[in-house]
N, C-alpha and C positions, 0 to 999 in steps of 0.2 A: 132328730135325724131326718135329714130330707132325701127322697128315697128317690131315684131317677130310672123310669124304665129304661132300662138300654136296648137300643137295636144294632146288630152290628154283622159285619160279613167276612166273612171266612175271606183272609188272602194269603195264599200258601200257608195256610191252616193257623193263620193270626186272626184273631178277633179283634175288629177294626171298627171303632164305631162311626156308626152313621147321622155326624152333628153336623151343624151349621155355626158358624162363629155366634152368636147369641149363646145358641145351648151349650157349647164347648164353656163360653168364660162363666155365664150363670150357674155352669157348675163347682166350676173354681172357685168362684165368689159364695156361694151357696153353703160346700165344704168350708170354706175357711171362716165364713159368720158362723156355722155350728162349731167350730173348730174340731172338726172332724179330721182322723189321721187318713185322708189318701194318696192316693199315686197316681199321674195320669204318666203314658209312653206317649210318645209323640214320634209315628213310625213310617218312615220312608223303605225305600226297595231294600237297604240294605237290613234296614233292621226285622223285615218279615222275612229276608231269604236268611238270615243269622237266626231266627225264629224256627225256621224247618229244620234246620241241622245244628240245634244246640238247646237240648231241651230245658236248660237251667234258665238260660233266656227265653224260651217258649212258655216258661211256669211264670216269667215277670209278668212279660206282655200278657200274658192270659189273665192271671189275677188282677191287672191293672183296673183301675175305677173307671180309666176312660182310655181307650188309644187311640189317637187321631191320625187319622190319613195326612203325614206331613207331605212324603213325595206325591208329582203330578201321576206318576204311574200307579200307587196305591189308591190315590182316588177316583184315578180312570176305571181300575177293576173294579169298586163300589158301584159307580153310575153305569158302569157292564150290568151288574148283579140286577139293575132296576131302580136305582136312586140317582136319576138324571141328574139332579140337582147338586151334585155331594161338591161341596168346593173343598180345595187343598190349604186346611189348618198346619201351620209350618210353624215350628217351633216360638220364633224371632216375634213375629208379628201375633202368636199367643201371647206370648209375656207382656212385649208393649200394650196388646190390649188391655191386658187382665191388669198391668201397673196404672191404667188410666183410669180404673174402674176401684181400684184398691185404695188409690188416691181419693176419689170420692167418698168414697165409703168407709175411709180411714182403717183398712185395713194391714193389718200388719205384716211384713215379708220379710222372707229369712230365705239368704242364695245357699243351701247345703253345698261343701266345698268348696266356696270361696273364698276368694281372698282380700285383704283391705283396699289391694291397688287395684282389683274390676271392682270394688264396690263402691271407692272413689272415681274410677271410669265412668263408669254407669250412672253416679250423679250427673257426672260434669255432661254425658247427654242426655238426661233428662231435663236439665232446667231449661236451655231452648225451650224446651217442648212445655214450660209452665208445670211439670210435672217436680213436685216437691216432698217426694214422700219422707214423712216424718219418723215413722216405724221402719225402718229397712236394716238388717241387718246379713254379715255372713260371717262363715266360720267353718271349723273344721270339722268331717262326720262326727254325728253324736250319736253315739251308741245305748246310752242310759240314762238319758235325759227323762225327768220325768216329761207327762205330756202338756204342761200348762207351760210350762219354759219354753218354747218355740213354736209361738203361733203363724198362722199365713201359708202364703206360697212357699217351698222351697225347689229352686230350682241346681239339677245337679250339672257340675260343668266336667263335661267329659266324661269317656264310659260310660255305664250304664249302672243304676240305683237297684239294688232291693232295699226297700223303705225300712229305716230302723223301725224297730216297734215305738211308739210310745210319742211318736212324732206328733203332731197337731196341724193337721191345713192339708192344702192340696199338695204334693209330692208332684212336681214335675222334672217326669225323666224326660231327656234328650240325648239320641242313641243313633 
C-alpha cells in the first residue's frame, strides 16, 4: 500500500488538498498499480458550497483519498491559506493526463457509469492524440463486484459517487 501524506485546507469546511499536477496523477497512478480501491472529488465552488449545507456530501468529500481544487476560486483560497503555488487541477485535463500516463504504463481504466457511445467517443479523441488504450472499459454502477474485476481509473459521469465498496483503482468523482 503506498501511503501519501496529505496536506490539505479547510475551504468552507472541505478538505482540499494541497497537490500539484505531478502529485495529483502519481497518486492515481500509484493507487491503481497497487490496485487499491480509492476515490478522488475533484471540487469547484459549487461543490464546497453543496459541502457546507449537505452533510451526506461533506462525508464524500471528507473521506475522499484526494480532493482537488478544480475551480480557480477554490485554488485562490488554498494560495490565501499560504500555498502560493497551488495551481487549478480541473477535472478534464486530470483524466487526459492520468489517460497519457496509464497508456504508458499500461494501466487499466474502467468509466463507472458510462456508456458504450462516450466510450467510443472518447476513443475516437484519443487517437489524434496517439493515445491507444488497450485496457479501457465502461459500464453500469457495480454494486458487488468483487475487487479484482474492475481494475484502473474509474471515472463517474454526472452527479456525485460514494464509491461501491470492493472497487479496485482510483475513483474519480467529478461533482
Amino acid at each position: 500500500m503506498v501511503d501519501f501524506a496529505r496536506r490539505t485546507v479547510q475551504v468552507l469546511g472541505a478538505p482540499i488538498d494541497v497537490v500539484d499536477w505531478a502529485d495529483a496523477i502519481g497518486r492515481i497512478v500509484a493507487w491503481g498499480a497497487q490496485r487499491e480501491s480509492r476515490y478522488v472529488c475533484i471540487c469547484n465552488v459549487h461543490s464546497v458550497v453543496t459541502a457546507s449545507s449537505d452533510p451526506n456530501f461533506a462525508r464524500v468529500v471528507c473521506e475522499a483519498d484526494m480532493a482537488t481544487p478544480d475551480g480557480a476560486p477554490v485554488a485562490w483560497m488554498i494560495r490565501r491559506a499560504g500555498h502560493i503555488d497551488q495551481q487549478r487541477i480541473n477535472g478534464p485535463d486530470l483524466m487526459w493526463r492520468y489517460l497519457a500516463v496509464a497508456q504508458q504504463q499500461e494501466q487499466p481504466v474502467y468509466f463507472y457509469g458510462g456508456t458504450q457511445r462516450t466510450l467510443d467517443t472518447l476513443r475516437e479523441r484519443m487517437a489524434p492524440a496517439g493515445m491507444l488504450l488497450q485496457q479501457i472499459e465502461a459500464g453500469a454502477p457495480l454494486v458487488h463486484q468483487p475487487r479484482q474485476q474492475r481494475p484502473g481509473l474509474v471515472r463517474q459521469q454526472g452527479g456525485w459517487l460514494v464509491a461501491p465498496q470492493g472497487l479496485t483503482g482510483a475513483h474519480h468523482h467529478v461533482g
